[in-house]
C-alpha positions in Angstrom: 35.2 116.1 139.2 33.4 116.8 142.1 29.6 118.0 142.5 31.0 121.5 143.6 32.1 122.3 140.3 28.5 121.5 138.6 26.7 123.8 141.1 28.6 127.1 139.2 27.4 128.6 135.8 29.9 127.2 133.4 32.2 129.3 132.0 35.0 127.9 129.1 37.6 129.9 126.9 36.6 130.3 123.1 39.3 132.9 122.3 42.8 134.4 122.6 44.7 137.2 121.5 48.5 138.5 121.6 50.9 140.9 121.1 54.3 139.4 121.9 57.6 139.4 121.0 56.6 136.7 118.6 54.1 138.3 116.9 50.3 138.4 117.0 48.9 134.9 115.7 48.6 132.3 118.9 49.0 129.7 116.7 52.4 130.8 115.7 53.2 132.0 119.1 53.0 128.5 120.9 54.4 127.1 118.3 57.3 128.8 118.7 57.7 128.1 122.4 57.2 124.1 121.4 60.5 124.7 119.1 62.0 125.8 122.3 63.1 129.4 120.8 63.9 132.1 122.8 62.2 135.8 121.8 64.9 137.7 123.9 67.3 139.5 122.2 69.3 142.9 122.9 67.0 146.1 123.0 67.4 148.3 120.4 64.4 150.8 121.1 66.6 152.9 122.6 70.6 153.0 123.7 71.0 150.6 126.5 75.0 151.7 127.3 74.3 153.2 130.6 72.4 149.9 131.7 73.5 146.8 133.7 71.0 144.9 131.6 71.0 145.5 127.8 68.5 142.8 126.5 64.8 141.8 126.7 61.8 139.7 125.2 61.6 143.2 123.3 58.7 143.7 120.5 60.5 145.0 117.4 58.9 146.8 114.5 55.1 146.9 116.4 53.1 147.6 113.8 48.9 147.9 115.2 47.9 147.9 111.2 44.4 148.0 111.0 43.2 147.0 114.8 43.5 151.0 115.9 42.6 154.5 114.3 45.4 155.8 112.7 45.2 159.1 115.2 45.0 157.3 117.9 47.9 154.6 117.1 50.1 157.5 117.1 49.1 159.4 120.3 48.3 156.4 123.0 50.8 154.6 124.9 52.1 151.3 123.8 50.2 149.3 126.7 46.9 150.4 125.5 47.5 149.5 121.7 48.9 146.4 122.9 45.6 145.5 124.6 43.6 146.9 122.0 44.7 144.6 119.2 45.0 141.6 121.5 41.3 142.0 122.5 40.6 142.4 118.7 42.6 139.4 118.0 41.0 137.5 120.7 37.5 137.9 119.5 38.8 136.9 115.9 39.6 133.8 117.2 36.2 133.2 119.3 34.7 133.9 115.7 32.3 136.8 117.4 31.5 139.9 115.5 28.9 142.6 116.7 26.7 142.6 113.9 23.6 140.6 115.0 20.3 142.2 116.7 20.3 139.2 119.0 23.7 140.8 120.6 23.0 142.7 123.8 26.3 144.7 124.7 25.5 144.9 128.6 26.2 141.8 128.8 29.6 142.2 127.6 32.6 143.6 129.1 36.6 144.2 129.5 38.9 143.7 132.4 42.4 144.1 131.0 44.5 144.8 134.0 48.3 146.8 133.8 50.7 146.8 136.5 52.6 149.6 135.7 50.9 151.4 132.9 51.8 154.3 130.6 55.0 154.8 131.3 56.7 156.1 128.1 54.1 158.8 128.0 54.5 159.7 132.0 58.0 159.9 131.6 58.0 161.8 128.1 55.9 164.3 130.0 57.5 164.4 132.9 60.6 165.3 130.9 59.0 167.7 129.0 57.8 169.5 131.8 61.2 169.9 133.3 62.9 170.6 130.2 59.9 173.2 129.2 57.4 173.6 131.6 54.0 173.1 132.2 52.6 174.2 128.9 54.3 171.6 126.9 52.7 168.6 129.2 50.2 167.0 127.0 46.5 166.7 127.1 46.6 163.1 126.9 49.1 162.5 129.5 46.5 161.7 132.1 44.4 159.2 130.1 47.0 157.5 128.2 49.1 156.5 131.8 46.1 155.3 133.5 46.0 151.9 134.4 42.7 151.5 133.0 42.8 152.6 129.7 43.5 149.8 127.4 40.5 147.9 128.6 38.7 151.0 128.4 39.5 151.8 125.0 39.0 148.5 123.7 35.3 148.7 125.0 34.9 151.8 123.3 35.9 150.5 120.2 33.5 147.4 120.6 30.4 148.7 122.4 31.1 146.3 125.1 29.0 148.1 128.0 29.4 145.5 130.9 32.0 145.5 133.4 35.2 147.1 132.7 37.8 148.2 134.9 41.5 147.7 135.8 43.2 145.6 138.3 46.9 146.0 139.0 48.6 143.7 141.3 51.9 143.8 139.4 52.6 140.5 138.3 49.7 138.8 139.7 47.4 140.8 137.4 46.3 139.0 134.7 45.2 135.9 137.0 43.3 138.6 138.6 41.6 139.7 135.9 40.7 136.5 134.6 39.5 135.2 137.7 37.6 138.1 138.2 35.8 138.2 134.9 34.7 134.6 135.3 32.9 135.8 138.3 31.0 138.1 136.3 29.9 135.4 134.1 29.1 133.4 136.9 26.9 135.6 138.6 25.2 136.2 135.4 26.8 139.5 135.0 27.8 139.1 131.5 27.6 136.4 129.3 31.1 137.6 127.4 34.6 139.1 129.0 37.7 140.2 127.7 40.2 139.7 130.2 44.0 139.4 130.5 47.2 142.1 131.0 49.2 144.2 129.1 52.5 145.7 129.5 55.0 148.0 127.8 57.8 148.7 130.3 60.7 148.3 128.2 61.8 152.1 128.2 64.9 153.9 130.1 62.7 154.2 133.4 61.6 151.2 133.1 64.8 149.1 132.7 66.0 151.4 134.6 64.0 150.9 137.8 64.2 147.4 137.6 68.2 147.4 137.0 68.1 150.0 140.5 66.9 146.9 142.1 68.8 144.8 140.9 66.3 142.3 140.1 67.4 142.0 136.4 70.0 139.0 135.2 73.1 140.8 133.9 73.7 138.3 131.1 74.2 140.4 128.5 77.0 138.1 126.7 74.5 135.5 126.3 71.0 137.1 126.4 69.0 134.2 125.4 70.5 132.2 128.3 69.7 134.9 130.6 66.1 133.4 132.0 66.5 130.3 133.7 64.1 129.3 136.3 65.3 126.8 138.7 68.7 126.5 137.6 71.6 127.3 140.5 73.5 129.5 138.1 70.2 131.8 137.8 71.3 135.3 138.4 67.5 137.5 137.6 64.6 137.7 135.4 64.6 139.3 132.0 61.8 141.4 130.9 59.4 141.0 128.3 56.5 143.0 127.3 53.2 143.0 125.5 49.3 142.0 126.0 47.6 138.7 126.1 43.8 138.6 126.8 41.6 135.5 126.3 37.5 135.2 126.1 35.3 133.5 128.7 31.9 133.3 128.1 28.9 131.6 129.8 29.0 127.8 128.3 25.3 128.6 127.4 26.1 131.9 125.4 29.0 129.7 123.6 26.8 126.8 122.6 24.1 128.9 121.3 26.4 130.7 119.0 28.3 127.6 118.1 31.6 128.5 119.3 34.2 126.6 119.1 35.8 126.0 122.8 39.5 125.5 123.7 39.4 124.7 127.1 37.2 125.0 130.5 37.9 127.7 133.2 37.0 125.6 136.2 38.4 128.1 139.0 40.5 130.6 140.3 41.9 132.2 144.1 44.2 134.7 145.4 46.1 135.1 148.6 48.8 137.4 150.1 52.1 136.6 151.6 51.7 139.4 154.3 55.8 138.9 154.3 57.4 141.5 152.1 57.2 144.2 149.9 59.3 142.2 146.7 60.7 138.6 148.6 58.2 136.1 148.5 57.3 134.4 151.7 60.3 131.1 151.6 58.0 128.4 152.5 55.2 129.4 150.5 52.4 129.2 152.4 50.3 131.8 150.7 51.0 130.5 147.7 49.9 127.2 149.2 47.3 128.5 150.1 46.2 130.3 147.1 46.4 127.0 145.2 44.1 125.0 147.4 41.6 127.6 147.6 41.3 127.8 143.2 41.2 123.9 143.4 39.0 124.4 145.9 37.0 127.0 143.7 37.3 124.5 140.4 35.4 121.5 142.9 39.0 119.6 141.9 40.9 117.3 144.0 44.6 118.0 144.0 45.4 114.9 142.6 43.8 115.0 139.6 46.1 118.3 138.6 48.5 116.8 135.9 50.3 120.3 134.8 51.6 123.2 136.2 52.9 126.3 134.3 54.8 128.2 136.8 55.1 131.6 137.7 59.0 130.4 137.7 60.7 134.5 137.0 64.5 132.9 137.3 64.9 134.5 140.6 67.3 133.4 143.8 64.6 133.3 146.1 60.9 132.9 144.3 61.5 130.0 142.0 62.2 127.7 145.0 59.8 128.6 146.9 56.9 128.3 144.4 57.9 124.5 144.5 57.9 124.6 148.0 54.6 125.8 147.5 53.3 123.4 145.0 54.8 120.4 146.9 52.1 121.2 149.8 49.6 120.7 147.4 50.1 118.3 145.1 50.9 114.8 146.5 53.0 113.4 143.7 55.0 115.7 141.5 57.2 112.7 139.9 53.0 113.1 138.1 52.9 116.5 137.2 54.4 117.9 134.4 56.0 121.3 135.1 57.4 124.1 132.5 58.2 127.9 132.9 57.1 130.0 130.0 59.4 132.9 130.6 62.6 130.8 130.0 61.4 131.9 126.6 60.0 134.9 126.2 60.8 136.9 129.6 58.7 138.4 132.1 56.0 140.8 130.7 54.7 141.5 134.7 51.0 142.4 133.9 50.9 140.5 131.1 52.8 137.1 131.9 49.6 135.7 133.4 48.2 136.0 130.3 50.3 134.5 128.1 50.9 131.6 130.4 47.0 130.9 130.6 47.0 130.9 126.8 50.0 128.4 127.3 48.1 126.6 129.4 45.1 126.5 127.0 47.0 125.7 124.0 48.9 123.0 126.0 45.4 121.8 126.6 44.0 122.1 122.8 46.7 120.7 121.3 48.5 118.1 123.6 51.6 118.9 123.5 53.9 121.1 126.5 56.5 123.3 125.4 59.5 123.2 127.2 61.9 125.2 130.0 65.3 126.7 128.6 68.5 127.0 130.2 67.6 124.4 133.1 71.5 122.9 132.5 72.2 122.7 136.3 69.1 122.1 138.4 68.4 122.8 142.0 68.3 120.2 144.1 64.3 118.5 144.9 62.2 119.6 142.1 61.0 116.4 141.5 58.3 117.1 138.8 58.8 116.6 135.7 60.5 119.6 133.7 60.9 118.8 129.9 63.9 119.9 128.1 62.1 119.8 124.9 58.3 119.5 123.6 56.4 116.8 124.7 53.2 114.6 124.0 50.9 115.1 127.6 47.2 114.8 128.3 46.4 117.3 130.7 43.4 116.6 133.1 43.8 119.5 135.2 46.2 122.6 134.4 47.2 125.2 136.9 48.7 128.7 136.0 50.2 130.5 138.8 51.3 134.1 139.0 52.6 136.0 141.5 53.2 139.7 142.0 55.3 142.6 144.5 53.3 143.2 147.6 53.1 139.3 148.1 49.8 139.4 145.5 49.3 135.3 144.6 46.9 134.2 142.0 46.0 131.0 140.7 43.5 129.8 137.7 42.6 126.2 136.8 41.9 124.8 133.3 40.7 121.5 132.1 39.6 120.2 128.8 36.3 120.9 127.7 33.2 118.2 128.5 30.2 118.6 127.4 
């Protein structure tokens, strides 16, 4: 490591929290992606006839059990309860509770980003008005379809009364938001944040909207098939929903409370494409260029990056050109071990940065990678290695990438933790 990276306030990850289609316990979570089993399955929250796409990484049964007030579990969209219990769940696996004088809630704070919102409650209440008018649009439609007001509420619930607010750069978002939050802690904002995406898009408009644009697979004989990043027979991404949000936290604040730490944020970047509104740019450069600048950020050389989870969606054009991208910056792929989380669990927009960090993160805590489903007939120069099936790999440097509509490019950096 260079003497860049020891000229920041350290900041490492002590705790992460879920709500996916496989559950709420991390543990279980990535164990499930080692086993290499698919959460997508065919909807059933509502009747999917009318749709070109009929299956998701769909959370079944949701049950927010203790981690929200009854009242409240009933009247907020999902998005917001997902983020509530993933923050919740987060800090019970940092092992932090609120209960000691020495706690000074300034200093802690929430950015749990959303890319598209409330949308069950916008349009429940945009087809209430139409059916019945004004009077029957709810008091809570406002509040509970803003972007903000997961992270919100989850500070409300904790006291936390340092930063908080919401990014949304669709997919790109919860790189955002974790990058951002480390900032905080850098600058000596905060000595605690929250941060990650959540999503809860699977409703009529929303598979809708995406089916409009055709940016959906149609696989709907063989749904768990359907995601498959870099393979030529790839025909769209499959959607997935829920929250996951991890804890940074100023190394000092960690070692004085004796956390226990996972892994090491070293960095972070964005860039735009400045190409088009939904293509990504084909040669990559600003995702290039995002990836040099958070390595740049960590104080890493590119060589020394060993693992790369990739944004990887299963589409024509953006799979392909994210290697493109990656190939500018890292000198020998046949080195770097490469996998694609939503082969297995879909694409949760907001939210997929999340759950690929905590990938990351666990792929760092534990050793082992999970790996990439449905990569039967691969495109031609990917070069890295892709594994077909868990393996054993030391990770010096791990990248997650994420990338979002409106060429939005983000790009955090984790390493194992040194004291």
């Amino acid at each position: 490591m260079s003497n860049l990276r020891n000229q920041k306030k350290r900041v490492v990850v002590t705790g992460m929290g879920i709500v996916s289609c496989f559950g709420t316990d991390v543990d279980i979570f990535y164990h499930k992606l080692l086993q290499g089993q698919s959460g997508v399955s065919m909807i059933t929250g509502f009747p999917t006839d009318d749709f070109s796409t009929r299956f998701a990484g769909e959370i079944k049964d949701f049950d927010p059990g203790e981690y929200i007030d009854k009242k409240d579990a009933r009247r907020v969209d999902k998005f917001i309860a997902y983020a509530i219990i993933a923050g919740k769940k987060a800090l019970e696996n940092a092992s932090f509770t609120l209960d000691s004088s020495a706690h000074d809630p300034s200093k802690y704070g929430v950015i749990a980003g959303s890319g598209m919102g409330g949308m069950t409650v916008f349009s429940n209440n945009v087809g209430a008005y139409l059916e019945k008018g004004s009077r029957r649009i709810s008091p809570f439609f406002v509040p509970f379809s803003i972007t903000n007001m997961g992270g919100a509420m989850l500070a409300i619930d904790l006291n936390f009364q340092g930063p908080n607010y919401s990014v949304s750069t669709a997919c790109a978002t919860g790189n955002y938001s974790i990058t951002l939050a480390a900032e905080h802690i850098r600058k000596g904002d905060a000595d605690l944040m929250i941060c990650g995406g959540s999503e809860a898009p699977i409703n009529p408009i929303g598979l809708g909207g995406f089916c409009a644009c055709k940016a959906l697979s149609q696989r709907n004989d063989d749904p768990q098939a359907a995601s498959r990043p870099w393979d030529k027979d790839r025909d769209g991404f499959v959607m997935g929903e829920g929250a996951a949000l991890i804890v940074l936290e100023s190394l000092e604040h960690a070692l004085k409370r004796k956390a226990t730490i996972y892994a090491e944020y070293l960095g972070g970047a964005f860039s735009c494409d400045a190409y088009h509104m939904t293509e990504p740019s084909p040669e990559g450069k600003g995702v290039s260029l995002c990836i040099r600048n958070a390595l740049k950020d960590a104080g890493v050389e590119s060589s020394q990056v060993n693992y790369v989870n990739a944004h990887a969606t299963s589409t024509l054009l953006g799979d392909m050109a994210e290697i493109r991208a990656l190939k500018q910056v890292l000198p020998h792929p046949e080195k770097v071990v490469l996998n694609a989380t939503k082969s297995l669990i879909g694409h949760s927009i907001s939210a997929a940065a999340g759950f690929e960090a905590i990938a990351t993160i666990k792929a760092i805590q534990t050793g082992f990678v999970h790996p990439t489903l449905n990569l039967n007939n691969p495109e031609e120069g990917l070069d890295f290695v892709i594994p077909a099936q868990q393996i054993s790999h030391k990770i010096e440097v791990g990248i997650s990438n994420s990338f979002g509509f409106g060429g939005h490019n983000a790009t955090v950096v984790f390493a194992p933790f040194q004291g």
